[in-house]
N, C-alpha and C positions, 0 to 999 in steps of 0.2 A: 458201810458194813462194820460191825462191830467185830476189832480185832483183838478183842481180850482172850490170853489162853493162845494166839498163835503166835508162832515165835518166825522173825526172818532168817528165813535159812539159805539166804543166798543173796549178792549184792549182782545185779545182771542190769544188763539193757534190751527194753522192747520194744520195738519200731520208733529206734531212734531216741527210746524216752529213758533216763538212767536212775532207776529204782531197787526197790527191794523185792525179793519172792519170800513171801509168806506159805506159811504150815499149819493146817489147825494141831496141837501139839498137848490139849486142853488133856489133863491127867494121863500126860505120857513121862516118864522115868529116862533122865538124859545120862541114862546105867554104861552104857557104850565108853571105851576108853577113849573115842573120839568124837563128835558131836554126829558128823557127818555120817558114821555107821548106824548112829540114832536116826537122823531125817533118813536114811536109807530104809530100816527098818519102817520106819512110819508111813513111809510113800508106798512101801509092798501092799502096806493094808486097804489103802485106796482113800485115805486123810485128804480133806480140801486142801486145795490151794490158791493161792490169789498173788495178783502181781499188784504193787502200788509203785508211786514217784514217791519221791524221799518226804515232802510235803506232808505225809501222813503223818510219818512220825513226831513231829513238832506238835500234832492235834493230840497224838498220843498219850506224850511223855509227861504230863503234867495230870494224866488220869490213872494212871499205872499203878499199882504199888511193887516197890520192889525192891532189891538187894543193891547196897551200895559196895562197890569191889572192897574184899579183902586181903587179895594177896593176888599179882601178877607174875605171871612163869614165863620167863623167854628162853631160849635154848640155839644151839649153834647144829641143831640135827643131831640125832642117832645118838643121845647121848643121860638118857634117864629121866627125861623131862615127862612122860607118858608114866612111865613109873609114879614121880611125884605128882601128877594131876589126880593117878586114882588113888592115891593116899589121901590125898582131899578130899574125897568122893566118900571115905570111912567117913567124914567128920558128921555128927548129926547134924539136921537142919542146914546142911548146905548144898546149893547150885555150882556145877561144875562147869563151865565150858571152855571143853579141847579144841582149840584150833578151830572155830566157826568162821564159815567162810566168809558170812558177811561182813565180820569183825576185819577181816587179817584184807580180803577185796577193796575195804575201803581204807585201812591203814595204805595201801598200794597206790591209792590214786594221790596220797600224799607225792609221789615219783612222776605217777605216768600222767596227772590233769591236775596239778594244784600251781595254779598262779593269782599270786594276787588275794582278791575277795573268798577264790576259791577253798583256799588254805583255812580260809575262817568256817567255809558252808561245812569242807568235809568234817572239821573237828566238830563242830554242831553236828553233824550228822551221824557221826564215831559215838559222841556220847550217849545221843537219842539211841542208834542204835542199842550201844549195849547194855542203857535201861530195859528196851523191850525183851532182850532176851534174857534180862535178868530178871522178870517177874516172878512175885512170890506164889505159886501154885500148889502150895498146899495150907498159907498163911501162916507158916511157922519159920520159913527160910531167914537164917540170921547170916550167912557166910556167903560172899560169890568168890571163887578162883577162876581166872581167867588163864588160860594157857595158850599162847601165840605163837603160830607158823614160823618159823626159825628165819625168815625175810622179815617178817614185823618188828623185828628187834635193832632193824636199820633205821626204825624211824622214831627212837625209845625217847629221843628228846620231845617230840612234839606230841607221843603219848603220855606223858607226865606231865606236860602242859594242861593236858585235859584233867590229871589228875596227879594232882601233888603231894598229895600224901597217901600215894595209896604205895607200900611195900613193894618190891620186885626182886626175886632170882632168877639168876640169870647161872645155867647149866651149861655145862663144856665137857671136852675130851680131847684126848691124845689124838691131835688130826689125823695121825697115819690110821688110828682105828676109825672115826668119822666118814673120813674118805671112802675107806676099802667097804663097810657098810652101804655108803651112799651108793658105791659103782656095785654091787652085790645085786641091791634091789634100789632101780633109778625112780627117787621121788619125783613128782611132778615137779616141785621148785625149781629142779635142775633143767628138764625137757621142755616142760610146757609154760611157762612161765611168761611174762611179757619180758622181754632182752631187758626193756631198760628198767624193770626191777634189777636184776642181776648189773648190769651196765652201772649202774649207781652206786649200788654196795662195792664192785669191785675196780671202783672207779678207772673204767674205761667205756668206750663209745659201743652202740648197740651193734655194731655192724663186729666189733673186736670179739664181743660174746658168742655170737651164731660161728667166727672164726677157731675158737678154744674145744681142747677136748675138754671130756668129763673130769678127767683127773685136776687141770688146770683150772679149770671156771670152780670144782668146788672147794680146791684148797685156797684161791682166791677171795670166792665167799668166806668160808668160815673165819680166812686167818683176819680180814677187815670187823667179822663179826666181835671176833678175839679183843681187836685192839680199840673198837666200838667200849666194850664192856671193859675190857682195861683203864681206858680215859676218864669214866664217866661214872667208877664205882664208888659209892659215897657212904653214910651211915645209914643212905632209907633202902639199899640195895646190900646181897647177901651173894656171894659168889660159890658158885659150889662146882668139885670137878666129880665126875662121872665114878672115878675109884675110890670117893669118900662115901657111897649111898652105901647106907644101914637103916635099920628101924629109929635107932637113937636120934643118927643124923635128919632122919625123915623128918621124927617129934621135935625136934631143933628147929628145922624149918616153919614146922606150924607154927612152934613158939614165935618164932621172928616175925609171923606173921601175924600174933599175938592171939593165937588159939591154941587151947593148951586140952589136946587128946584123952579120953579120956583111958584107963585101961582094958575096956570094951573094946576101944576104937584101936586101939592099938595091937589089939591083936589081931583085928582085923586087916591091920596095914601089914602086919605079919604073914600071915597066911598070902595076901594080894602081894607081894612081895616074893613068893616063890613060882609066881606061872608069869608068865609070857605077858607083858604090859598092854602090850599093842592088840592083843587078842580078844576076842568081844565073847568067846565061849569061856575065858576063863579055865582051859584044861589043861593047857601046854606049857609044861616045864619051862620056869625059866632058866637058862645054862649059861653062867659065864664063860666071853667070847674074849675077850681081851687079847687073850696068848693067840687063838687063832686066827683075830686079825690082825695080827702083827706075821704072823707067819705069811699070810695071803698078799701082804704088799708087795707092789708089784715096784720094781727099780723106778718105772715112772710114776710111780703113788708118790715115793719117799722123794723122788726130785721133786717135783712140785709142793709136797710138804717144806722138805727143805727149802724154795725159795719164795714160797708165800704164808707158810701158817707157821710155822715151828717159832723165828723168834714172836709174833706174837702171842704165840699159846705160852711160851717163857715168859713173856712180862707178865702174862694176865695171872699165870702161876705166882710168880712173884708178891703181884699188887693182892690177890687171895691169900698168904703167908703174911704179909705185911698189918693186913684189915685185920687179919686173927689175932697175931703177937699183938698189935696196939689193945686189941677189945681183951 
């Protein structure tokens, strides 16, 4: 079958076989603040689909044309990373993709099936992947931004392996506002997740996870996220917190990631910069929340901040004041 124009929209297993689910996707717009709101949209229409083993894509990848990554977004949750994706999305001539599952599914089996040989299949399989979904489908596409499920970013060493020069920021926030967000409205990462994703980042055992409430398992998360992106921050990595986003800051960003907006585009990251990130209609006010989730924590938010993210989120504060004053 000729799978030019379909993009995988999902890393699954069927009857025991562990591959890709494919989309025909051939002149659809990945307009959506998140990928999967797209393949949503596209499935309503009644778009083929097809399952393959990972095999295909290796027949693929060498037929393809496509976008080589320009800039990688990790984030620690609920903290402006959605924002900066569709500010990338103003840029001309670029491919956006928010948090695809097949991308972020198989960064995971880095945790839950990579031993050995395996570790080499999946990273061959991570990169085939995100050539395929980075085909150029209109033949002008010059930019990919890839923006990663806020668990992808536990595994930031072995994704830079695959790609060594490719840019990355990495987004944070004051845990107590993270927190009270996350428990507000519970992302999947937190409930549905495999234990030993989470069991890994917060290094403890899978049975200790399904033990913790929600306040504990994500201030746990985020604060190991923190201290992940503290360690590891270098000259090709750009640290940003949540109460520095502006249009300026935005255009700083692209620059870092060595595209420089035009005054068109920037006003357009203007205008997209005042409605609600995460929203796919585009109509709802965006309202800073800051004050009000600070009001909403709850005595058990702020203990478990206090003894798993705060001094993290302090160093990483730090080592981001530190990268500025030197640059």
């Amino acid at each position: 079958m000729d799978l030019k124009g379909w993009l995988p929209v999902d890393a699954v297993v069927v009857d025991g076989r562990p591959g890709l689910w494919w989309m025909d996707m051939s002149g659809v717009s990945l307009s959506e603040p998140f990928f999967q709101q797209t393949v949503d949209r596209v499935k309503a229409n009644g778009r083929g689909e097809w399952f393959t083993e990972f095999d295909v894509l290796l027949q693929l990848e060498k037929s393809l044309d496509t976008v080589e990554p320009t800039g990688f977004i990790f984030h620690s949750s609920r903290c402006g990373s959605t924002l900066v994706a569709n500010a990338c999305r103003a840029i001309a001539n670029s491919i956006v993709l928010s948090e695809p599952n097949a991308i972020d599914k198989l960064i995971a089996r880095f945790i839950t099936d990579s031993h050995g040989i395996k570790e080499s299949l999946y990273s061959v399989f991570l990169r085939a992947t995100m050539r395929a979904l980075a085909q150029r489908r209109s033949g002008t596409e010059q930019h990919l931004f890839v923006k990663f499920a806020c668990c992808s970013f536990a595994q930031i060493e072995r994704i830079t392996r695959i790609w060594p020069r490719v840019q990355w920021l990495f987004l944070y926030r004051d845990p107590v506002e993270t927190i009270v967000s996350n428990l507000a409205d519970v992302p999947l990462w937190l409930i549905d997740n495999d234990r030993r994703v989470l069991a890994s980042i917060a290094n403890v055992s899978p049975d200790a996870v399904a033990e913790m409430s929600l306040e504990e398992l994500c201030a746990r998360t985020i604060g190991s996220l923190y201290s992940k992106a503290q360690s590891l921050a270098n000259e090709n990595c750009l640290l940003l917190n949540y109460n520095q986003l502006s249009v300026p800051v935005i255009s700083s960003v692209l620059n870092f990631f060595r595209v420089s907006p035009s005054a068109e585009e920037l006003e357009t990251i203007a205008r997209s910069s005042g409605v609600y990130s995460k929203e796919a209609a585009g109509t709802r006010a965006f309202v800073a929340d800051a004050a009000a989730k600070q009001k909403l924590a709850s005595d058990r938010v702020r203990e478990m901040t206090a003894a798993w993210a705060i001094e993290p989120y302090r160093l990483l504060e730090q080592k981001r004041l530190e990268i500025n004053n030197h640059e």
